[in-house]
C-alpha positions in Angstrom: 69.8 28.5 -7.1 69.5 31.6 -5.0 70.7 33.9 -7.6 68.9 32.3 -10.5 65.8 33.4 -8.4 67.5 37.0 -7.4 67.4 36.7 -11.7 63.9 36.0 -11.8 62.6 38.7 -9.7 64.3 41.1 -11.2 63.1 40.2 -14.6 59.6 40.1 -13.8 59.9 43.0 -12.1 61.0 45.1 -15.3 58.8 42.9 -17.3 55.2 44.4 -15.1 56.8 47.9 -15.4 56.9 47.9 -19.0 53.2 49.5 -20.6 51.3 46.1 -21.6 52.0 47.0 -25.1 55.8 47.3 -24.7 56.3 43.7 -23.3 57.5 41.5 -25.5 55.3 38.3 -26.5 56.2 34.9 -24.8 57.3 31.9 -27.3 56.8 28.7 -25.9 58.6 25.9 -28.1 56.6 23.4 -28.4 58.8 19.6 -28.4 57.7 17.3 -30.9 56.2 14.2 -29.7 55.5 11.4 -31.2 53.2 8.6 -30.0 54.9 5.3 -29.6 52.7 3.3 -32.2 53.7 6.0 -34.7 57.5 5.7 -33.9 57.0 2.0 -33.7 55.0 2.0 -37.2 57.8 4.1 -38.6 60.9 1.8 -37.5 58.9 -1.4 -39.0 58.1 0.3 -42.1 62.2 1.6 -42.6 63.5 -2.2 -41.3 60.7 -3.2 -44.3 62.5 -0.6 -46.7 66.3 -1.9 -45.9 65.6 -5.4 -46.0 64.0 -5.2 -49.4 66.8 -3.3 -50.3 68.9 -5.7 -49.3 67.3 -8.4 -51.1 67.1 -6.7 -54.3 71.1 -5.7 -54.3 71.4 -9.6 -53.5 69.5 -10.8 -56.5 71.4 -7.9 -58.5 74.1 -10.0 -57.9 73.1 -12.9 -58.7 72.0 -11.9 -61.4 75.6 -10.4 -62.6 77.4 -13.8 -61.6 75.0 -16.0 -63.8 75.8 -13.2 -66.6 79.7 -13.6 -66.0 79.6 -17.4 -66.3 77.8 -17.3 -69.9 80.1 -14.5 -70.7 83.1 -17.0 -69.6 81.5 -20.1 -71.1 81.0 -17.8 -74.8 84.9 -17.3 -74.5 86.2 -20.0 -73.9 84.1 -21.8 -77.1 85.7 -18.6 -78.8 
């Protein structure tokens, strides 16, 4: 702790001797934050996405098997 303070010092100490126009500007990084409702908002609306999704592939399928069994039932008139 001690030296990251010694550190400190020192840099602020070359950082006033430099002429104001020398000194290299500050970025700050700003941390995205997002307010609860929003993140709460978002997770509802992806869980709303999936599980359509997921219904859809499941009527796909259903959709397939009823095909296959008239596909079967035509053959085996054939």
């Amino acid at each position: 702790m001690v030296l990251a303070a010694k550190r400190q010092e020192a840099y602020e100490e070359v950082w006033e001797a430099l002429p104001r126009h020398e000194q290299p500007v500050r970025k700050r990084r700003r941390r995205l934050r997002l307010h609860p409702m929003i993140l709460l908002s978002l997770l509802a609306v992806l869980m709303v996405v999936l599980t359509a999704l997921g219904i859809s592939q499941k009527i796909k399928a259903i959709e397939l098997e009823y095909q296959l069994q008239s596909l079967e039932a035509e053959l085996s008139q054939v």
